[in-house]
C-alpha positions as a printed NumPy array, in Angstrom:
array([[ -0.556, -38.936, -45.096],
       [  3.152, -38.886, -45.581],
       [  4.734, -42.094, -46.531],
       [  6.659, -43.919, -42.893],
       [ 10.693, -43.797, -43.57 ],
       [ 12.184, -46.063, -45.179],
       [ 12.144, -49.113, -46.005],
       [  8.555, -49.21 , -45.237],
       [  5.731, -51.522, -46.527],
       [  1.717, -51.635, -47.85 ],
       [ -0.46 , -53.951, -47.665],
       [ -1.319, -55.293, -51.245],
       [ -4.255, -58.275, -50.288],
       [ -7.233, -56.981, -51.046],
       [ -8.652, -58.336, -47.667],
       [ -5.301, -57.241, -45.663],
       [ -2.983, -58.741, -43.651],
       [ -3.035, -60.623, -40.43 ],
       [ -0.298, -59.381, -37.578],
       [  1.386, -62.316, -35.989],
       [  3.542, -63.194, -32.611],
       [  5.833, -65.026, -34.733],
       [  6.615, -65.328, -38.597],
       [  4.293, -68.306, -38.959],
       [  0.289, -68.968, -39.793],
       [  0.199, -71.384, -36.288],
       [  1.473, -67.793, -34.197],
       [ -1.458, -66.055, -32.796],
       [ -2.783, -63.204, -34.808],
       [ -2.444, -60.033, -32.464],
       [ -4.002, -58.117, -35.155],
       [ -4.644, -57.143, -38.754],
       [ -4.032, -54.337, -41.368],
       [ -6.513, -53.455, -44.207],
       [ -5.507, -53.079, -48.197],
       [ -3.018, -50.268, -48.664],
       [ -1.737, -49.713, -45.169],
       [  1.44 , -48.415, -45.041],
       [  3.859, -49.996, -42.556],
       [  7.745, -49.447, -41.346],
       [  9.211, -52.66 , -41.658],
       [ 12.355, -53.248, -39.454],
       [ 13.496, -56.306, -40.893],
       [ 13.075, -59.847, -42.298],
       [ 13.663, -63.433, -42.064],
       [ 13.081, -66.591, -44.105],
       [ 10.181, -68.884, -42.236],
       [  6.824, -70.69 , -43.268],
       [  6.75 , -70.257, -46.917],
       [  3.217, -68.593, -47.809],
       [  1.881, -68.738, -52.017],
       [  5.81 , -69.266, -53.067],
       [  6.987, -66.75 , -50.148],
       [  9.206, -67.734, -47.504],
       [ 10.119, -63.713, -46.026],
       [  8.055, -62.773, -43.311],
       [  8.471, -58.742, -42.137],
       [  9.349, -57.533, -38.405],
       [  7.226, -54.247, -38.135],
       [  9.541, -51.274, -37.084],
       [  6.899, -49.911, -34.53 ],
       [  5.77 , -53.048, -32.868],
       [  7.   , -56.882, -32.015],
       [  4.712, -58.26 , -35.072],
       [  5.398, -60.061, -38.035],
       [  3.741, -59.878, -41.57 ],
       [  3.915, -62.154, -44.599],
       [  5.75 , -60.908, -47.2  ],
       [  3.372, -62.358, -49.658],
       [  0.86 , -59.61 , -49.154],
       [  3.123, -56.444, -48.587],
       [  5.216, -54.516, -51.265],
       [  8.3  , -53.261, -49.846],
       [  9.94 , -49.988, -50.275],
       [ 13.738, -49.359, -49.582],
       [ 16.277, -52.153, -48.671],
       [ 15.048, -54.579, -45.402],
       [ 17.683, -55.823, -43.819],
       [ 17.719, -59.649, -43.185],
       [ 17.672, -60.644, -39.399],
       [ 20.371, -63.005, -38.279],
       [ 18.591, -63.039, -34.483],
       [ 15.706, -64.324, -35.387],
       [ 15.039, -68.073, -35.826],
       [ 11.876, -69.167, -37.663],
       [  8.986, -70.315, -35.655],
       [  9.721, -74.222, -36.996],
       [ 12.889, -74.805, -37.82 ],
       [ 13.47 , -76.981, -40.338],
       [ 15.83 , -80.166, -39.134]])
């Protein structure tokens, strides 16, 4: 399977990844991908810091969001200036 364009993302926790409504572990998880699933990543935002990492991924193909912590990213993703963090800080 060819790689997605990119900049484009796999999953690198060994039991995956959960998909989330919004870049925070109190969203809903609307789904989950397993170790080494590539994904296009549209962009990303600074939110709920998870294990030292506070960017969270907007998948390309679908309104979901991903911790960065368990993805490696491939290719430059842009940083989203329209999206505000699930619990702002202030």
């Amino acid at each position: 399977m060819a790689s997605p364009q990119q900049p484009f993302g796999t999953v690198v926790s060994s039991i995956g990844v959960n998909l989330r409504k919004y870049p925070s572990t109190d969203s809903v998880v609307t789904g989950t991908l397993e170790h080494g699933t590539k994904i296009g990543l549209r962009s990303k935002v600074r939110a709920q810091v998870i294990d030292g990492n506070g960017i969270w991924y907007l998948l390309r193909d679908k309104p979901v969001w991903v911790a960065a912590r368990h993805v490696e990213n491939t290719g430059q993703v842009p940083l989203s200036k329209d999206v505000e963090p699930a619990h702002p800080v202030g």
